[in-house]
ROLUM-558158 format. One line per 5 residues: number of its first residue (from 0); for each residue z negated, x, y negated of C-alpha. Coordinates in Angstrom, 1 decimal. Each point is the difference from the previous one (the first is absolute). Example, Ala and Ser with C-alpha at 12.3 -4.5 7.8 and 13.67 -1.06 7.14 Angstrom:
% ROLUM-558158
0) -7.8,12.3,4.5 | 0.7,1.4,-3.4
***
This chain:
% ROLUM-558158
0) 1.6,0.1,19.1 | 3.4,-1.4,-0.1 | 1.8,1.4,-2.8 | 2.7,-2.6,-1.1 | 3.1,1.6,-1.6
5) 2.5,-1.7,-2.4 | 3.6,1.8,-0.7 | 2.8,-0.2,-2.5 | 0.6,-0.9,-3.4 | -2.6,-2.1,-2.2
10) 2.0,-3.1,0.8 | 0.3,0.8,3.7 | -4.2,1.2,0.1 | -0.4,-3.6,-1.6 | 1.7,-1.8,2.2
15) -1.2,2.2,2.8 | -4.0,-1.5,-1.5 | 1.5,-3.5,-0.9 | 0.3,-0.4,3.8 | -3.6,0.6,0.7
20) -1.3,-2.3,-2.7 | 1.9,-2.4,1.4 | -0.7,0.0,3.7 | -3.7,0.1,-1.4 | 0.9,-3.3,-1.6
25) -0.5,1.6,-4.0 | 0.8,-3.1,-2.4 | 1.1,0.1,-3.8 | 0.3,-3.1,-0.2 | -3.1,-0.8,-2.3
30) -0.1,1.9,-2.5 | -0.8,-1.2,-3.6 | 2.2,2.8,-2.2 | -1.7,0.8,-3.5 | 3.4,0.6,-1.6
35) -1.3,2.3,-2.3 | -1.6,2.4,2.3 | 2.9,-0.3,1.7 | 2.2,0.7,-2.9 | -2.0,3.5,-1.0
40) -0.7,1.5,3.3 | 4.1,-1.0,0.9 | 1.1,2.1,-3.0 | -2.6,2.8,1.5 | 1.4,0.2,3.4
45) 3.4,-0.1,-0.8 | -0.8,2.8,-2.5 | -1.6,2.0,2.1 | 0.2,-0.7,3.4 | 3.0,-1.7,0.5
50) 0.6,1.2,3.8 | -3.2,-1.7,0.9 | 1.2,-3.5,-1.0 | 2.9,0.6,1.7 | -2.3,0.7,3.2
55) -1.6,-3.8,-0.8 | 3.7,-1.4,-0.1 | 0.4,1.5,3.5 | -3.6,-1.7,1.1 | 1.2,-3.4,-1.4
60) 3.3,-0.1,1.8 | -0.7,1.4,3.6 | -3.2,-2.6,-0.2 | 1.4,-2.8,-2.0 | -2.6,-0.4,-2.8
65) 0.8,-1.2,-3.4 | 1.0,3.5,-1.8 | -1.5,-0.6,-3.4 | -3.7,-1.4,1.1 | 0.3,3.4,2.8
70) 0.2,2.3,-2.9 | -2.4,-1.9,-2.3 | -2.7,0.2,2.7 | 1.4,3.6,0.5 | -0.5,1.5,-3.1
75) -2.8,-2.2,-2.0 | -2.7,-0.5,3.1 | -2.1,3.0,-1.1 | 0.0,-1.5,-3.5 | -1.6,-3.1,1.2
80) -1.5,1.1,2.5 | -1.7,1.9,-3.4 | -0.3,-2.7,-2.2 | -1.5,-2.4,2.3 | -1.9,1.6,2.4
85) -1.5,3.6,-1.6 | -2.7,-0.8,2.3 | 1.9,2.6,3.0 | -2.5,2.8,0.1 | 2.1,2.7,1.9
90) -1.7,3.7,0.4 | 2.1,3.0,1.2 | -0.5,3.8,0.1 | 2.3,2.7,-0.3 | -0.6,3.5,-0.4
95) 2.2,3.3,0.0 | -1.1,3.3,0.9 | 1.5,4.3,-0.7 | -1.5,2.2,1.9 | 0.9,3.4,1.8
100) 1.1,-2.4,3.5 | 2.2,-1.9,-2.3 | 0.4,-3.5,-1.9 | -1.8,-2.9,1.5 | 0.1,-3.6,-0.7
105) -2.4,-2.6,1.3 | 0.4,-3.4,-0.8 | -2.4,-3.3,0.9 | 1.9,-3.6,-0.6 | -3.3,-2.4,-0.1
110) 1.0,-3.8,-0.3 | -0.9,-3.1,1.9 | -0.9,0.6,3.6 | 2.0,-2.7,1.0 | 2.7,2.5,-1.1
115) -0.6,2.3,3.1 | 1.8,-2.7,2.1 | 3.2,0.0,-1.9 | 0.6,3.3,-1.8 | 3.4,1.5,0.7
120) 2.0,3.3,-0.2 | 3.9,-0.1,-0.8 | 2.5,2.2,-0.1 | 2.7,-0.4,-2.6 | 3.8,1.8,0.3
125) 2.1,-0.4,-3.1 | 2.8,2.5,-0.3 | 0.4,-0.4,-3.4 | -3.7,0.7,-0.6 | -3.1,2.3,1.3
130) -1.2,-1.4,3.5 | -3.3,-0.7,0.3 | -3.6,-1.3,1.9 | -1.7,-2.5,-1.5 | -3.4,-1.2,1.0
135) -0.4,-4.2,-1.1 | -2.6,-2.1,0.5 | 2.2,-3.0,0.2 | -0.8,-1.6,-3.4 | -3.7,-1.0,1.2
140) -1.9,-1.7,-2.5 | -2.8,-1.4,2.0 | -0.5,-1.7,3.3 | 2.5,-3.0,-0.6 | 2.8,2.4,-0.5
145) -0.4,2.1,3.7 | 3.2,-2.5,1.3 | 3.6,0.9,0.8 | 1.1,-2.1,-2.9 | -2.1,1.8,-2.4
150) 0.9,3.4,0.4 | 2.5,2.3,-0.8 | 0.9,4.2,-0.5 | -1.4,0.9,-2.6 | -1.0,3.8,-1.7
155) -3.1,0.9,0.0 | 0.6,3.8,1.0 | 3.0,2.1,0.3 | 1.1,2.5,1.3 | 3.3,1.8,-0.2
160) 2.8,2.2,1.2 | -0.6,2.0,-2.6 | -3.6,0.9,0.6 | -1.2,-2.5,-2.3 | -3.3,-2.2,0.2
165) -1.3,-2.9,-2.4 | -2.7,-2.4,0.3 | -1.6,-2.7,-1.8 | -3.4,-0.5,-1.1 | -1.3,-3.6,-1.3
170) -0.5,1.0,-3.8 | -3.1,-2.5,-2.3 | 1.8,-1.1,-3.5 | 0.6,-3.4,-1.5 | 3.6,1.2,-1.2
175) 3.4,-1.3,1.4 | 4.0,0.7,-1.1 | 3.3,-1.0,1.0 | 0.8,3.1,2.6 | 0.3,0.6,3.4
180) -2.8,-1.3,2.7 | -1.5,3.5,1.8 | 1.3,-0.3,3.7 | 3.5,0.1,-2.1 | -0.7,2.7,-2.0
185) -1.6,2.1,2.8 | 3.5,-1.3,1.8 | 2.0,1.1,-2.8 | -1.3,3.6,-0.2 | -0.2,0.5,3.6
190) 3.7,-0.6,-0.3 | 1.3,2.0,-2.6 | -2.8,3.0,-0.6 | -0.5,3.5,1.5 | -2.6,1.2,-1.9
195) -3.5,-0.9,-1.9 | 2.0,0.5,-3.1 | 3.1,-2.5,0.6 | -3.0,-2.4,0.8 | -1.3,0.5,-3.3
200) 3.2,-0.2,-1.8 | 0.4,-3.4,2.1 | -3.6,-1.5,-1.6 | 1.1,1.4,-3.5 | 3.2,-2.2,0.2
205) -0.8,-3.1,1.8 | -2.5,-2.7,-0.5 | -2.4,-0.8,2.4 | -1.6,-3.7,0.0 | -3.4,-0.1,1.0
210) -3.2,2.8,-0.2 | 0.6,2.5,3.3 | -0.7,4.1,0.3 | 2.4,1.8,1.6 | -1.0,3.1,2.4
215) 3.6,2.3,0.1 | 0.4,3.5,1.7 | 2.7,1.8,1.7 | 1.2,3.1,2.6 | -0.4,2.3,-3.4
220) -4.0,-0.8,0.1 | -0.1,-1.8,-3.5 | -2.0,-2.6,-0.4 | -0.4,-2.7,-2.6 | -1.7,-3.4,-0.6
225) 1.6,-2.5,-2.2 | -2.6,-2.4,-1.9 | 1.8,-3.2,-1.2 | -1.7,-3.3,-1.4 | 3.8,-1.2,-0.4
230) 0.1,0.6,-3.9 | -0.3,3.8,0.1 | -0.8,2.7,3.1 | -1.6,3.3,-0.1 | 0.7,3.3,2.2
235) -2.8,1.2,2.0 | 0.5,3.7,1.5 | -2.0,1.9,2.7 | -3.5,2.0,-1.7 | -0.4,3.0,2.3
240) 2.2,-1.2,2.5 | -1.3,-3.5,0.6 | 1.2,-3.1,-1.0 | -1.9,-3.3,0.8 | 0.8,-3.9,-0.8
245) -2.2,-2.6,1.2 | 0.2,-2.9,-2.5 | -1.5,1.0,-3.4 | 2.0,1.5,-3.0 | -0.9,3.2,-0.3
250) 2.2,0.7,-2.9 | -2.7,-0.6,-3.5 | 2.3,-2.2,-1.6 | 0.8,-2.3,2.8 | -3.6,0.4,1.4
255) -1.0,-2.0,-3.2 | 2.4,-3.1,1.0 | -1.2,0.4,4.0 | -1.8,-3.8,1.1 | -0.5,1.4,3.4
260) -4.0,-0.4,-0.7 | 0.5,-3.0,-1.9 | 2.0,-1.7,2.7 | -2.4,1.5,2.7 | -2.9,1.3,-0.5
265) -0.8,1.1,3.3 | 3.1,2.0,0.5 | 0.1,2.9,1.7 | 2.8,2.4,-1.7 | -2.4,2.2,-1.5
270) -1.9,0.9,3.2 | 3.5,0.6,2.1 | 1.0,1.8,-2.6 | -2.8,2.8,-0.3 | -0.6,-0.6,3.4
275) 3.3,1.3,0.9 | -0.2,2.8,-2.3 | -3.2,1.5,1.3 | 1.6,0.1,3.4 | 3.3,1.2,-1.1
280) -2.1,3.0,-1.8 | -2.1,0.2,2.9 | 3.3,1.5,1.9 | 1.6,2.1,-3.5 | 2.3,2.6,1.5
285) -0.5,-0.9,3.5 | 1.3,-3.5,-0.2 | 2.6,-1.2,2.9 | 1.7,-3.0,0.9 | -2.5,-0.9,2.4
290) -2.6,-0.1,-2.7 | 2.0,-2.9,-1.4 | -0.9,-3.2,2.7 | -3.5,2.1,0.3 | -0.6,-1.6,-3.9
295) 2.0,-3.2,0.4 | -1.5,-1.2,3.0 | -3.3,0.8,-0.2 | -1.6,-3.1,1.2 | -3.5,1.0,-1.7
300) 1.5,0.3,-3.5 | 1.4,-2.4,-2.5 | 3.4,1.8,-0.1 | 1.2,-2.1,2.8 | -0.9,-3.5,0.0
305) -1.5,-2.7,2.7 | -1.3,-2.7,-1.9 | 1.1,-4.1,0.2 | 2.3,0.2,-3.0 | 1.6,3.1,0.0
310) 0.3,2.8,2.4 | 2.2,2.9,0.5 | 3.3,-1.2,1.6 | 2.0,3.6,0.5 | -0.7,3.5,-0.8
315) 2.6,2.2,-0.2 | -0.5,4.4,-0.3 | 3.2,1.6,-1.0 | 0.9,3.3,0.3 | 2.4,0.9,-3.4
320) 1.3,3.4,0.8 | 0.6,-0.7,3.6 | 0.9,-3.4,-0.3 | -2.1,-1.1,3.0 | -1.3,-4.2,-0.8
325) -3.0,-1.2,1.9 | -0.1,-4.1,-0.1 | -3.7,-1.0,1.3 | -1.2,-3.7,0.3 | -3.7,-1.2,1.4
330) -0.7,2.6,-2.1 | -4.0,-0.7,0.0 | 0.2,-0.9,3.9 | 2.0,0.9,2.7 | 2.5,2.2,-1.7
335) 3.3,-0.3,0.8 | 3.0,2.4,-1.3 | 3.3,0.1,-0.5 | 2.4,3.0,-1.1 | 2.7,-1.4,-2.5
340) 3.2,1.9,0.1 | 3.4,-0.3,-2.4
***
């Protein structure tokens, strides 16, 4: 897989992306700006993440969109994309293992299959932050969305120079806030954290927007999963040296707000869950990386998915200590791999 790299400042990565959304013929042009949302999640960013907005100024110049409806669409699509259509049904697993071999992470990204044909890895190089890997699936909503015009780098995982890994995991609550959209604030901390506890500093400090978990570990082998419904977020920590997050709360007091049963019955998060944990347990002491794609891509179970409406787009088993990053992708077919390298 082709691994595209951008390099330089935020303004110069920007224009370096602006470039490609423009030869893919990206338009601004109609964009109906609620001038409230616009207003709050303005005084967010430039709060918070004020380096990323310049990044959007760089987008708009090099591709000669209208600046202001760039960073409207930038910064309130996952609010809208919340408000209007909390129909998205995404899955995900991620799990993180201690044993005597070493710390493992496996990770399963499950969205629309039409997904698989767009996915991307990048690469970004800012001197004046950490570098880092970042897995996207393009900003794929559904099947209208799989076109050049439609897509763009976004965060989904990170990796960094430091050692660092976070992922995100679709999260079931009704409850929205001014804050940062996800892929940003996965962005954000792959840029500026080391360690599981500068991530957690990061969530205690800035707002997020919209319901996501967040599945953090590093080269030290700690581990932590942030639950967030966008009004408040909990800590999850390993229990005898595993740490699971599929797409239920598990913390009690968020677990009484989760609507991932109301929303879908039929969901599957409990059963990857404890499905994963059995075979986790299954390998205690003796666990290895290999063990990793051995649970993610079992074909037979329903820890990686095949169906019509979602199915396991990536897999990736990570190595903590030794900072060794598998990247696999027809996960439940024929398997391909890639190693991922900083």
């Amino acid at each position: 897989m082709n691994i595209k790299i951008f390099k330089g400042d935020f303004f110069e990565i920007g224009s370096q992306q602006g470039k490609i959304y423009s030869k893919n013929r990206m338009s601004f042009k109609h964009i109906n700006i609620d001038h409230r949302l616009f207003r709050n999640q303005l005084r967010v960013y430039k709060k918070y993440y004020p380096d990323l907005l310049e990044e959007f100024k760089g987008v708009a110049l090099a591709g000669k969109f209208d600046e202001n409806n760039l960073i409207y669409k930038f910064i309130t699509e996952e609010i809208l994309q919340f408000t209007n259509r909390f129909n998205l049904q995404k899955a995900c697993t991620v799990f993180g293992v201690k044993s005597q071999k070493g710390i493992f992470v496996g990770r399963n990204y499950d969205w629309r299959p039409v997904t698989e044909k767009v996915f991307g890895v990048y690469k970004v190089v800012n001197p004046e932050r950490n570098s880092f890997i970042a897995l996207t699936d393009m900003g794929i909503t559904g099947v209208s969305d799989a076109k050049p015009k439609y897509l763009f780098y976004n965060s989904d995982d990170a990796i960094n120079d430091k050692g660092l890994f976070i992922g995100i995991n679709f999260a079931y609550n009704y409850k929205w806030s001014y804050g940062l959209s996800c892929i940003h604030m996965t962005k954000l901390i792959a840029e500026t954290c080391s360690t599981v506890g500068d991530a957690i500093k990061v969530f205690k400090t800035v707002p997020l927007c919209c319901p996501k978990n967040f599945f953090i570990a590093d080269g030290d082998g700690d581990m932590a999963v942030v639950e967030h419904t966008s009004k408040k977020y909990k800590i999850i920590y390993p229990e005898n040296n595993v740490l699971i997050k599929t797409n239920h709360y598990i913390d009690p007091e968020l677990a009484k707000e989760d609507a991932v049963l109301i929303r879908k019955p039929t969901h599957n998060t409990f059963l990857r869950y404890y499905e994963t944990l059995q075979k986790v347990n299954a390998r205690g002491e003796k666990f290895l990386l290999p063990d990793v794609i051995k649970i993610l891509g079992d074909a037979e179970s329903c820890v990686c998915q095949n169906q019509h409406d979602v199915k396991t787009i990536w897999s990736l088993a990570l190595d903590m200590k030794k900072r060794k990053y598998n990247l696999y992708w027809n996960t439940a077919e024929k398997r391909k791999k890639q190693i991922l390298k900083l």
